[in-house]
SEKOL-62735 format. One record per residue (C-alpha): x, z, y. Coordinates in steps of 0.02 Angstrom, whole numbers, padded with zeros to 5 digits, always signed. Example, Ala and Ser with C-alpha at 12.3 -4.5 7.8 and 13.67 -1.06 7.14 Angstrom:
2
+00615+00390-00225/+00684+00357-00053/
//
This chain:
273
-07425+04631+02296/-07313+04496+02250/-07247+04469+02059/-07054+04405+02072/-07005+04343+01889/-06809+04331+01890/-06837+04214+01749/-06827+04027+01749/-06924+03903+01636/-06790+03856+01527/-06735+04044+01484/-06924+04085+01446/-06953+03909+01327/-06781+03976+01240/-06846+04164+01208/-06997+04106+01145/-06944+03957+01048/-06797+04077+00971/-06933+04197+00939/-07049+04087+00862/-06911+04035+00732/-06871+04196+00698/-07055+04218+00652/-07063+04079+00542/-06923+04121+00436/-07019+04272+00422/-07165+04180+00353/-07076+04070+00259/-06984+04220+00152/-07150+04353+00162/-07267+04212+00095/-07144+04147-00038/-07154+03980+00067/-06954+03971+00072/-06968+03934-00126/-07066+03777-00104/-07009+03710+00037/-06818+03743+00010/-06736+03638+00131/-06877+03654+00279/-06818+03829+00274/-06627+03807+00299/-06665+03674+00427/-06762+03814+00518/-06616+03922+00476/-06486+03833+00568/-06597+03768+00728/-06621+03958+00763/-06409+03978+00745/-06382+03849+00849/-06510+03916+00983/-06434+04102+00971/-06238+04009+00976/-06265+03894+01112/-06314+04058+01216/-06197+04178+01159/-06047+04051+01145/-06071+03965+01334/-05938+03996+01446/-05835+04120+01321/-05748+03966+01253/-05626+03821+01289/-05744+03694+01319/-05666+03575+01177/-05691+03710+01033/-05860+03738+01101/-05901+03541+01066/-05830+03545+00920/-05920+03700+00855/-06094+03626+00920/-06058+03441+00853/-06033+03488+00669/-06159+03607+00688/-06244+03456+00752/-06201+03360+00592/-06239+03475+00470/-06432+03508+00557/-06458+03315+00548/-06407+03273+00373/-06535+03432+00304/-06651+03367+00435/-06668+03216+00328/-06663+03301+00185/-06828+03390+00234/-06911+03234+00256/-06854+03183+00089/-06919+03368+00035/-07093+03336+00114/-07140+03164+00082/-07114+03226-00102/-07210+03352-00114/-07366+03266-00010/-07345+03105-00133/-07321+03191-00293/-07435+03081-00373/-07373+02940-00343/-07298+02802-00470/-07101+02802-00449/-07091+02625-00411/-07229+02633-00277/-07110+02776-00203/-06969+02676-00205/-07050+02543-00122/-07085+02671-00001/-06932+02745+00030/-06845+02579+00060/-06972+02513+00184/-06961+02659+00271/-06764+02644+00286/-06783+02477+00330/-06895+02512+00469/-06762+02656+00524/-06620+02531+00526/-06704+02438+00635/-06729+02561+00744/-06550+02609+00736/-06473+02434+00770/-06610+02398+00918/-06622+02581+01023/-06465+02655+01109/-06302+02590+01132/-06156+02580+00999/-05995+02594+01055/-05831+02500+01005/-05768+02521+00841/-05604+02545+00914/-05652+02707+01025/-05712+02805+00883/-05569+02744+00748/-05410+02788+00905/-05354+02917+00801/-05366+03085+00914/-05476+03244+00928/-05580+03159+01057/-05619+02994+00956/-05673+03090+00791/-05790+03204+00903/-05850+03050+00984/-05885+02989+00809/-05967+03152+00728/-06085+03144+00871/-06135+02982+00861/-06177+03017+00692/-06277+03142+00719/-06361+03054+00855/-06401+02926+00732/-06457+03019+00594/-06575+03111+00723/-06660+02947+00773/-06683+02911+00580/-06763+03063+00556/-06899+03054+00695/-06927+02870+00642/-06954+02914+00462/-07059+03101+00500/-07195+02973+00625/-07185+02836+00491/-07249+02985+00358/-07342+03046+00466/-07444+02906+00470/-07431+02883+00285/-07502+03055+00252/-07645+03033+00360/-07706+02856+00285/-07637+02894+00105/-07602+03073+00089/-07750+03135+00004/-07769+02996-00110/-07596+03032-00177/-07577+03233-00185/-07587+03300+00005/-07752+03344+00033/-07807+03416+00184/-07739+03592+00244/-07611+03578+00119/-07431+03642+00183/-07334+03465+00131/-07467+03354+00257/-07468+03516+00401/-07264+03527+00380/-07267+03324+00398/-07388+03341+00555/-07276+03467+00655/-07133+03361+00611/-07221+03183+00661/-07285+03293+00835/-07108+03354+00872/-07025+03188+00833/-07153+03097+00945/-07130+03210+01080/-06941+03198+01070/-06930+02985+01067/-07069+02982+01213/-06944+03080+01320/-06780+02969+01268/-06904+02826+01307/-06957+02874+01477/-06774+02939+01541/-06710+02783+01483/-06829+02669+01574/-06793+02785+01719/-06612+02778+01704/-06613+02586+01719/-06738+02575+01844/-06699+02724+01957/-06563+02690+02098/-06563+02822+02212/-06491+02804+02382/-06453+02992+02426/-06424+03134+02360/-06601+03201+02379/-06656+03085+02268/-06534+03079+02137/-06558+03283+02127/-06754+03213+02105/-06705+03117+01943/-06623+03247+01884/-06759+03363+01928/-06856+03231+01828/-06738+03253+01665/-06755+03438+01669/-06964+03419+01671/-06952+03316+01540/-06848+03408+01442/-06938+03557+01459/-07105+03471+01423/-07019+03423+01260/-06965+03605+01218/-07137+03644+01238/-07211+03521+01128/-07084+03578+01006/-07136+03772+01030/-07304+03727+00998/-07259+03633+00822/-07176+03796+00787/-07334+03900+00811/-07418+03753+00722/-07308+03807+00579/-07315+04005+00576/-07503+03993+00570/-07518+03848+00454/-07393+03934+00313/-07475+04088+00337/-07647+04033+00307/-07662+03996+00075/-07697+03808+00035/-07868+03777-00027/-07870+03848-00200/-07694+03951-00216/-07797+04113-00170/-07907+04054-00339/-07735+04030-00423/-07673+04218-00396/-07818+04287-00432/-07844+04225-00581/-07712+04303-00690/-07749+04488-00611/-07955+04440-00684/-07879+04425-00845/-07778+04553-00881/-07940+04666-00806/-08046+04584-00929/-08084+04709-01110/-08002+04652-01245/-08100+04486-01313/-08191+04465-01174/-08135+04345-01044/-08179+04309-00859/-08309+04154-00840/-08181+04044-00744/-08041+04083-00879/-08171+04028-01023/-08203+03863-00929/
//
């Protein structure tokens, strides 16, 4: 007997990646992780409305309010994207001196300019300023673009900073600031290796029939999925890493309950220490 799945790869990574945020935001709000991680939680918020819009929104609408919906949705994900790296990398380094932070922070933005002058192209000034629809959706988009490559530059920069530094300086291990700053440094790795390889590919590649330029684009699709994937996985990372108390908050809550248990003038041994 032969199993016939009328589903495709892309349509199951989507279920299950749209799933798997819903499921987070359920952690996030059932383990009173949304309070502490404020901004981690809207971005989560709005990757999951962009996943449910970009289904339910294809093909019902002119194709220029569609790209205009998606781009400022586009935007708006970037800019809290960094803000979550800001959000992170403070609460893993919250020991740390202010001026050692600042230092910090600006080599870290100096390393993402780079990055940003050096990968992808820039068009003319001229396109994006012509004054029409087009132009200023050409411009939102390379902004968010932009700000995208920022942010995975600056989540694999922490990433490595949390690893070296991170329990010296307040992020011990299995504490939900250096697992956040993991899954992000994994899914921002994962997402520049794929821009890397379909670049080289795209300069390299020349195909001379249509068989094989339906092979490269094959290709793309792979590595796109393999991408979504990775991602998926960082979100599963996530569900089970915010569910699971840091080492010592279980001590934490328990501690109050032990004392208001205790008889009057007599106090628990860990309270009296």
């Amino acid at each position: 007997m032969h199993l016939n799945f009328a589903f495709t790869t892309v349509q199951i990574l989507w279920t299950l990646t749209f799933a798997a945020h819903l499921v987070l935001l359920v952690v996030l709000m059932g383990r009173d992780r949304a309070r502490r991680f404020p901004w981690f939680t809207t971005g989560i918020a709005l990757a999951a409305l962009r996943l449910i819009s970009s289904r339910l929104l294809y093909g019902r609408l002119p194709q220029l309010t569609m790209s205009e919906i998606f781009i400022v949705l586009a935007d708006v994900s970037s800019v809290v994207a960094l803000l979550v790296v800001a959000e992170v990398a403070r609460r893993a380094f919250g020991r740390v001196q202010r001026r050692t932070l600042i230092m910090w922070a600006v080599a870290l933005m100096v390393l993402g300019g780079l990055v940003l002058g050096f990968w992808g192209p820039w068009p003319a000034w001229k396109t994006l300023t012509a004054g029409s629809l087009i132009s200023t959706l050409q411009l939102l988009q390379l902004i968010a673009q932009k700000i995208g490559l920022l942010v995975d530059v600056l989540s694999i920069a922490l990433g490595v900073l949390v690893l070296l530094f991170g329990r010296r300086y307040g992020a011990g291990w299995r504490s939900h600031a250096q697992l956040l700053i993991i899954g992000l440094s994994t899914a921002s790795l994962g997402q520049l290796a794929v821009q890397a390889i379909w670049e080289i590919i795209a300069k390299t590649a020349v195909p001379h029939s249509m068989a094989e330029y339906e092979r490269i684009l094959g290709l793309r699709e792979k590595l796109l999925n393999g991408n979504n994937a990775v991602y998926l996985l960082v979100l599963v990372w996530w569900i089970v890493c915010l569910w699971i108390n840091e080492p010592g908050e279980k001590k934490e809550a328990e501690a109050p309950s032990a004392i208001a248990k205790a008889p009057a003038g007599e106090l628990p041994k860990d309270a009296q220490e």
